[in-house]
N, C-alpha and C positions, 0 to 999 in steps of 0.2 A: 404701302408698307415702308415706316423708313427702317435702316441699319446703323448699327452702329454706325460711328464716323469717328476719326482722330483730324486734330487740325492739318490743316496740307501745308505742305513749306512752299514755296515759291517754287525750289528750283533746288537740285543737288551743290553741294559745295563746288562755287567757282575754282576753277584750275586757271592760276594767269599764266596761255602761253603768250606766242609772240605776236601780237595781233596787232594794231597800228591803230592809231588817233586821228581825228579828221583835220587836214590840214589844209589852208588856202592854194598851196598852191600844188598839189599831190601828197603821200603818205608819210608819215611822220616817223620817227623812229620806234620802235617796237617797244611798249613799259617792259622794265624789267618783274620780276614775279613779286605780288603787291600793291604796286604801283600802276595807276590807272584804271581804266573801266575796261576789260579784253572784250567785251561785248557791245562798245563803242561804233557807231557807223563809218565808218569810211570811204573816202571821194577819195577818186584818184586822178589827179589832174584838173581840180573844181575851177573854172572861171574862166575855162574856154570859152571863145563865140567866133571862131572863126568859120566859113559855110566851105563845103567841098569835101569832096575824096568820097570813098567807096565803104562801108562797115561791111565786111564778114561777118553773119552769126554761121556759126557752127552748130547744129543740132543732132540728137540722136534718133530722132522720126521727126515727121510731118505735123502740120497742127493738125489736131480732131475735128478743125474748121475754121473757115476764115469768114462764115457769113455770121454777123451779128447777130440776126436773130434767130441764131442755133447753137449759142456760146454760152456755157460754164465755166468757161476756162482762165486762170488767169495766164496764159501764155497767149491764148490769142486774145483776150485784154490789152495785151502788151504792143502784141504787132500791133492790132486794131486800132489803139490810137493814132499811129501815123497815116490808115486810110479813111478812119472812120471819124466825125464826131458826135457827142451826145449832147441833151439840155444842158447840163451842168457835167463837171469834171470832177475827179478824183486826182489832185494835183499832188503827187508824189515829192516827201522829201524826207532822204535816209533817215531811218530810226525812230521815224514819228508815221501815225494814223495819216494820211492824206487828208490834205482842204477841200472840201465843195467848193468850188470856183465856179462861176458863168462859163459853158460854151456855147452853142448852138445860140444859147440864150442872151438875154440883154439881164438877166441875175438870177439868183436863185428860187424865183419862185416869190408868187405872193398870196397867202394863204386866206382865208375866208374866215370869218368870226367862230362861225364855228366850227374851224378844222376838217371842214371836210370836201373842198373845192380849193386846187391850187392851180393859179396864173402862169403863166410863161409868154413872155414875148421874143421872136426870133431877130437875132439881129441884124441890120439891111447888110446888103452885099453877099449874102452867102451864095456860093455855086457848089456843083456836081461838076466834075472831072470833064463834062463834054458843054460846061457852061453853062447848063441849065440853071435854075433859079431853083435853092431848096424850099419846100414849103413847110407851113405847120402839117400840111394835108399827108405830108411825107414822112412824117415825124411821127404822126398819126398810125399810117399804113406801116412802120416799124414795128410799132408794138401792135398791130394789131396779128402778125404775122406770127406772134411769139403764142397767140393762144390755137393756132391749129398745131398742136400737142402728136397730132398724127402724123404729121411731115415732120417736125423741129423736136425731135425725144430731145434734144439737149437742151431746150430753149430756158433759157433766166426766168427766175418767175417770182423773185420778189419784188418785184412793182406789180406783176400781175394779180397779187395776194391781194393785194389793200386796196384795188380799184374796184367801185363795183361791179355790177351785171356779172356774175359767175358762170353764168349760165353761155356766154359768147364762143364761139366754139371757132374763129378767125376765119378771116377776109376769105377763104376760098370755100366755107360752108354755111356761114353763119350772117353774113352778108355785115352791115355801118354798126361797129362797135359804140355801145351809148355810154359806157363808160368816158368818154373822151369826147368834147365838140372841138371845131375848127374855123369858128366864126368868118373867119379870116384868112389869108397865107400867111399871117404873121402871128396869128394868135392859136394857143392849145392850150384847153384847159380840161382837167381831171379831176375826176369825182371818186372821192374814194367813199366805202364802207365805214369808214371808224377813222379818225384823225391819227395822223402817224407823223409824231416829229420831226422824222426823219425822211422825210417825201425827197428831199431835195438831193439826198444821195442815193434814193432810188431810182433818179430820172439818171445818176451819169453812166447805168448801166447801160449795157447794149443796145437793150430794149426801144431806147431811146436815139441810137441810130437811124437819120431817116433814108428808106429805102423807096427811090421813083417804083410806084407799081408797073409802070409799063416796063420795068426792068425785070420785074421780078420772077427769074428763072425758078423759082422754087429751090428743090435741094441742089442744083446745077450753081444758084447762086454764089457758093462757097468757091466756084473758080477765077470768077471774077465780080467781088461785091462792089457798086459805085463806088466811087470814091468821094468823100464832103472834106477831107483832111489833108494832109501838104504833103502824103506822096498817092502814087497810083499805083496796079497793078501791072508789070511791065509785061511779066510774065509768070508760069505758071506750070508747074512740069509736076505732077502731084507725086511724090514720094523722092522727088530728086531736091528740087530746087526753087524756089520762091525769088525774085525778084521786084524791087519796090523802086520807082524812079520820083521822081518831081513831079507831083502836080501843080499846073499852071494856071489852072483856076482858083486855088486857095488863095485867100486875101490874106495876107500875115495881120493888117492892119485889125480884120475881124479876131484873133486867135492869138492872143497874147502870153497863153500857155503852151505852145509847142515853139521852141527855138528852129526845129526845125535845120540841123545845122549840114548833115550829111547830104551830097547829091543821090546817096543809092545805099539802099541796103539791099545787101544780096545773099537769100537763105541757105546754106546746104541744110541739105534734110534726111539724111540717112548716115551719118557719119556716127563711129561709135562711140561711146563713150570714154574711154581708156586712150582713143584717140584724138579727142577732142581736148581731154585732161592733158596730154603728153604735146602737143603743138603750142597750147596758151601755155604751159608752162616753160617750153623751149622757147617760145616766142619765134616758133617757124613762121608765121603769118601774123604781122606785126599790126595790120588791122581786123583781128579777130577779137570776137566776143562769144561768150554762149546764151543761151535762156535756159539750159540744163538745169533742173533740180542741184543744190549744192555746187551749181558753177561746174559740174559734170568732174569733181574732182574726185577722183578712187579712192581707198583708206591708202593704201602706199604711196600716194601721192603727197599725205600732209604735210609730210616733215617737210617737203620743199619750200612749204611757206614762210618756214625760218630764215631760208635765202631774204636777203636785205634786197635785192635784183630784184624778186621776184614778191618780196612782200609788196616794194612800192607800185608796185601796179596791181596790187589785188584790192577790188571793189570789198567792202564789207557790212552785214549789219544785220540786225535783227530784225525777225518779218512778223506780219501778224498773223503768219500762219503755223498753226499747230498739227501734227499730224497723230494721227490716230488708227490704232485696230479696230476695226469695227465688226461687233458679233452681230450676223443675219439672228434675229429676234423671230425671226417665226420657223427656222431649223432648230435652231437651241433656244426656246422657249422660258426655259425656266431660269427665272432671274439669280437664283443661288448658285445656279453652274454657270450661268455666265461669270458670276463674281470670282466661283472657286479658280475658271480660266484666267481670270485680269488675276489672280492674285496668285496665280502659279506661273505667269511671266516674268522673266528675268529682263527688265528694262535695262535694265546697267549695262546689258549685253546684245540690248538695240541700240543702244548709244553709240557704242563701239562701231556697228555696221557705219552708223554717219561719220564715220571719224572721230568720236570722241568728241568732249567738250566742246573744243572747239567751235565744233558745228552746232552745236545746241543744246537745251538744257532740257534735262528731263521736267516734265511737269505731269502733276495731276488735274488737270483741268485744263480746257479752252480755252477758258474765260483770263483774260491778261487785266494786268496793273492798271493797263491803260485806258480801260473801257470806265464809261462813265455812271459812277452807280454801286459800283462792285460790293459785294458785301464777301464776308468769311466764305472760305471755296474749302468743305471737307471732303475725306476721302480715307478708304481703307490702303488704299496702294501705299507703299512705302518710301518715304520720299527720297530716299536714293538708288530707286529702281530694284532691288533685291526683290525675291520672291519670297514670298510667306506661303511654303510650300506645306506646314501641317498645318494651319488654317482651311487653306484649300480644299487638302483632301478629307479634314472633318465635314465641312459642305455638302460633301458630295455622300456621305453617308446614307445608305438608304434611298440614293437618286437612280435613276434609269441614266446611266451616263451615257452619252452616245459613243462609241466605241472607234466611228470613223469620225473626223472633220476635215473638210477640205480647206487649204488655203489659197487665196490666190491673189497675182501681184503681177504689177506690168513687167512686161518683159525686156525693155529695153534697159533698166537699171539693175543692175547687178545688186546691189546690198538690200534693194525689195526680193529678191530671194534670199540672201543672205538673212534676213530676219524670218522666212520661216522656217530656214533651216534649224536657227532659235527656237524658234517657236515650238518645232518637231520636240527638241530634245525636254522642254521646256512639261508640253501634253503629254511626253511617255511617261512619265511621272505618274499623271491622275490616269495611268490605262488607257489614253486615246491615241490612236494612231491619224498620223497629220500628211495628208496629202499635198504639197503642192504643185499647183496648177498657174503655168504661166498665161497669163491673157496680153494682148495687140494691145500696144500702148494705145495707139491711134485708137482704139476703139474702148479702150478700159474702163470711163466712168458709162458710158452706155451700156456693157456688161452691169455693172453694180446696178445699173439702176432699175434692170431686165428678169428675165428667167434666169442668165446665168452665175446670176449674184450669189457669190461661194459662202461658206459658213462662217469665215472670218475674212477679212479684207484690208490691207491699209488705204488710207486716206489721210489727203490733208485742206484743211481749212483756213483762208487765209483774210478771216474778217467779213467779207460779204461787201453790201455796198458801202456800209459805216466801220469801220475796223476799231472805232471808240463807243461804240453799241454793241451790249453784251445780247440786244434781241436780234442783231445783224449774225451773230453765232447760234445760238441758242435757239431757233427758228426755223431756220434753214435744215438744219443740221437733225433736229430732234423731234421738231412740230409737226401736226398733223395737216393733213389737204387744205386745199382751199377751204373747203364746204365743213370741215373737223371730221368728220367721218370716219374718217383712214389716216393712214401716216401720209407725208407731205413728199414730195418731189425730191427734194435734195438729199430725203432722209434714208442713207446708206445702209444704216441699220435695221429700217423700218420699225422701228418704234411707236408702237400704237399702247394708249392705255388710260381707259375710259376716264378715271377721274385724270390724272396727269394731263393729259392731249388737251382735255375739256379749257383745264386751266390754262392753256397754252393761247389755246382760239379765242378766250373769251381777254385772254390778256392782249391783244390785237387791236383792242378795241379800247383798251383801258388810255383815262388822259392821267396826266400828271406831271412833275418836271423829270429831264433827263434822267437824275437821280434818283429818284421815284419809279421811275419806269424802269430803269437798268437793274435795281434793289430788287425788283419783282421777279424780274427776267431772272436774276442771278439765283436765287432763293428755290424759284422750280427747278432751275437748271442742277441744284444741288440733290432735288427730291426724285427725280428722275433718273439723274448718275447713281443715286444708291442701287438701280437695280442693274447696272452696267452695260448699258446697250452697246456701250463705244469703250476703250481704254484710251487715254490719251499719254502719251510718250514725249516727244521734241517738240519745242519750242525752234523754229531753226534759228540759227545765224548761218549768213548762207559768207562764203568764201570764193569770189570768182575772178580769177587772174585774166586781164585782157592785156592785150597785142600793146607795145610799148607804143603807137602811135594814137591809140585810144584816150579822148579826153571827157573830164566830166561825166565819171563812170561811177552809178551810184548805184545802191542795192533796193529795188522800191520797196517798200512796206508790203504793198497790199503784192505786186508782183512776183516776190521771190526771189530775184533775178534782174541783171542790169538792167536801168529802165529805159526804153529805145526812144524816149522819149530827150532825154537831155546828153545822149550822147555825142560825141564828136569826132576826128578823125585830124590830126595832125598830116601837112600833107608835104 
């Protein structure tokens, strides 16, 4: 069924605050209003290379895991790079989609005539943290680990999607995955279902972290995962403290992507937010950083960013990740009260909860500029977040409205309540009364993805393995299982619908150029959203003020947050 539809704008009218420009050698001075891009990326201190000293991150819980092959996450993407690596890289640099780069690998992959077997060769000298020699056989038993579903609920699964043999149920029930041979310790090669152009940024996923089986503790693994990357686990205090030292087995010679510059990073993991905000911005702990959502900064905190002091040291830039409400589709079923919901929300006034402009721009869609392919992105929502409150409630005319909805939102961030307290005043309107329900950060997208997945939910999506593939969004997020049957893993909303899905699974398979393929993706993705399984709200720009000794402090694209990858530490 489609709906009407008006063109979608990009984005609400830019407000130029004081935001800074990328400069060679740290932050520039602020454009006055007008003048410049306020949505601009910013390095703070870009061109360090000096090695030493200690980074502080500050956080407000723990990761939801540190073992690779139980990771959704992109926070522990983040750490992960510095213990782990994969075939190929996701090589971050502000304000742009990350490069596929060679890691593990000797390049990216060499594909088969007809698309559906791709090469890898490992390159010599790679070690494990106790010296051992990684193999392909290891690289193998990674991914193989990610399809026993009943151990690893979080496990990545789009490389798992496009490989075949569906039917493999991993390494601890299912016995030598055929999807994958291992000719060799040096060679792994993959056989996919349907040819995917985009294979090579499937492998820089976790998936592709190789894990010695004789190591492999199962879900114990997440306390101490091998290490194949230039730091190791020093230690490990779970809800206090992380510590990351030097490994001495990485060859920098092999890994030309990680600088590698700090001797330690050392996590706190319980500290709160208000006071994680109030130290980076006093600069009490002058080598401190966060991975906090928005650089862990409160709305009463913004205006500090007009400080000249305090602008030059704040990281900045826009990410590819989009956050989103998502309605549970088989509590509220009927796609006219989901719509009459999206369109009885006052976005203008989730905005606010981020801070305002500043921090992000309102959008009606996932799908970014920068994805390749893009066609016209419609939508009833109104593009500067206002509610279309008698639309709505004609909708709902003659519906069985549901009377209660519950919301729910991690608990460690304060303005994810703050929006459904919105949301409350937002629902009394159409007659529903709005409960919310805080859930364990630590445990929150396992909730959504479980029994206790509430009737509405935020979420954010931050591109997938390709952040310039609109099927790296579009897929994840909205597609159905492996097998098409049902809705898909990632899919929050659980969005199932016979012909739409159909088309989802069978476009999997579909060849053609990028453009081509992204045109297709985007086109569903517009026939689908008319029935509103998701509302999509901010685009972020994230704003993270680090410790005046921090150098080469950039905001990753796909990360969110500074990326622990190129920073440094004045000493």
């Amino acid at each position: 069924m489609k709906m009407r539809a008006t063109k979608m704008l990009a984005a609400a009218a830019v407000v130029a605050f004081g935001l800074t420009a990328c400069g060679g050698g740290g932050a520039a001075k602020a454009p006055s209003a007008g003048q410049g891009d306020p949505y601009a990326p910013v390095i703070v201190e870009q061109g360090f290379s000096e090695k030493g000293g200690t980074v502080n991150v500050l956080m407000s819980s723990d990761f939801a895991t540190l073992d690779p092959g139980n990771s959704n996450y992109v926070q522990t993407a983040n750490v992960g790079q510095l213990y782990y690596r994969t075939l190929t890289m996701a090589k971050e640099t502000a304000g742009q989609p990350p490069e596929i780069v060679p890691d593990l690998a000797t390049d990216t992959g060499q594909v088969s005539e007809d698309g559906l077997t791709w090469t890898f060769t490992l390159k010599d000298g790679l070690k494990y943290e106790d010296g051992s020699p990684i193999t392909a056989q290891d690289v193998k038993y990674g991914v193989e680990r990610t399809y026993a579903r009943d151990v690893y609920t979080q496990a990545p699964q789009e490389l798992n999607s496009a490989l075949s043999h569906d039917d493999y149920k991993g390494p601890y029930k299912g016995g030598d995955f055929k999807g994958i041979e291992t000719p060799d310790e040096k060679t792994i090669i993959f056989h996919l279902k349907q040819p995917f152009a985009e294979f090579p940024a499937l492998v820089s996923r976790s998936n592709t972290a190789p894990v010695p089986e004789a190591k492999d503790t199962k879900q114990d693994y997440t306390n101490h995962p091998v290490s194949s990357g230039p730091y190791k686990i020093k230690s490990y205090d779970r809800g206090r403290e992380l510590v990351l030292e030097r490994n001495d087995q990485w060859d920098p010679a092999t890994d030309p992507n990680r600088p590698a510059l700090p001797d330690e990073f050392r996590f706190s993991l319980s500290t709160s937010q208000s006071t994680i905000s109030q130290k980076l911005i006093s600069d009490a702990d002058p080598n401190a950083i966060t991975l906090d959502s928005n650089g862990a900064l409160q709305a009463s905190d913004a205006a500090s960013l007009n400080d000249e002091k305090i602008s030059a040291r704040t990281a900045g830039g826009f990410l590819g990740c989009i956050d989103t409400l998502n309605l549970n589709t088989e509590t509220i079923s009927d796609p006219e009260i989901r719509k009459a919901i999206a369109l009885s929300i006052d976005r203008s006034a989730i905005q606010v909860q981020y801070g305002g402009a500043r921090f992000g721009q309102l959008v009606n869609s996932q799908l970014t500029e920068k994805m390749v392919g893009l066609t016209e992105q419609v939508s009833d929502l109104d593009p500067t977040g206002k509610p279309k409150l008698e639309e709505a409630k004609a909708l709902l005319e003659g519906k069985d409205v549901p009377k209660e909805l519950v919301y729910g939102y991690a608990n460690s961030t304060e303005r994810y309540k703050n929006i459904g307290t919105v949301l409350q005043q937002n629902l009394k309107e159409l007659g529903i009364t709005l409960e919310l329900r805080p859930i364990p950060a630590a445990n929150y997208y396992t909730t959504l993805a479980g029994d206790g997945m509430p009737d509405i939910a935020r979420a954010g999506w931050c591109g997938g393995a390709d952040s310039s593939s609109a099927r790296m969004t579009v897929d994840p997020n909205l597609g159905p299982s492996l097998d098409g049957k049902t809705y898909g893993f990632s899919n929050i909303p659980r969005f199932y619908d016979e012909e739409l899905s159909k088309r989802m699974y069978e476009l999997r398979g579909a060849t053609g150029t990028a453009e081509e393929l992204g045109a297709q993706w985007s086109d569903v993705y517009n026939e689908v959203m008319a029935t509103y399984p998701l509302i999509p709200t901010i685009h972020s720009y994230t704003n993270s003020v680090v410790g005046s000794n921090i150098r080469n402090a950039q905001v990753g694209y796909f990360f969110g947050a500074i990326d622990l990858n190129t920073v440094g530490v004045e000493q």
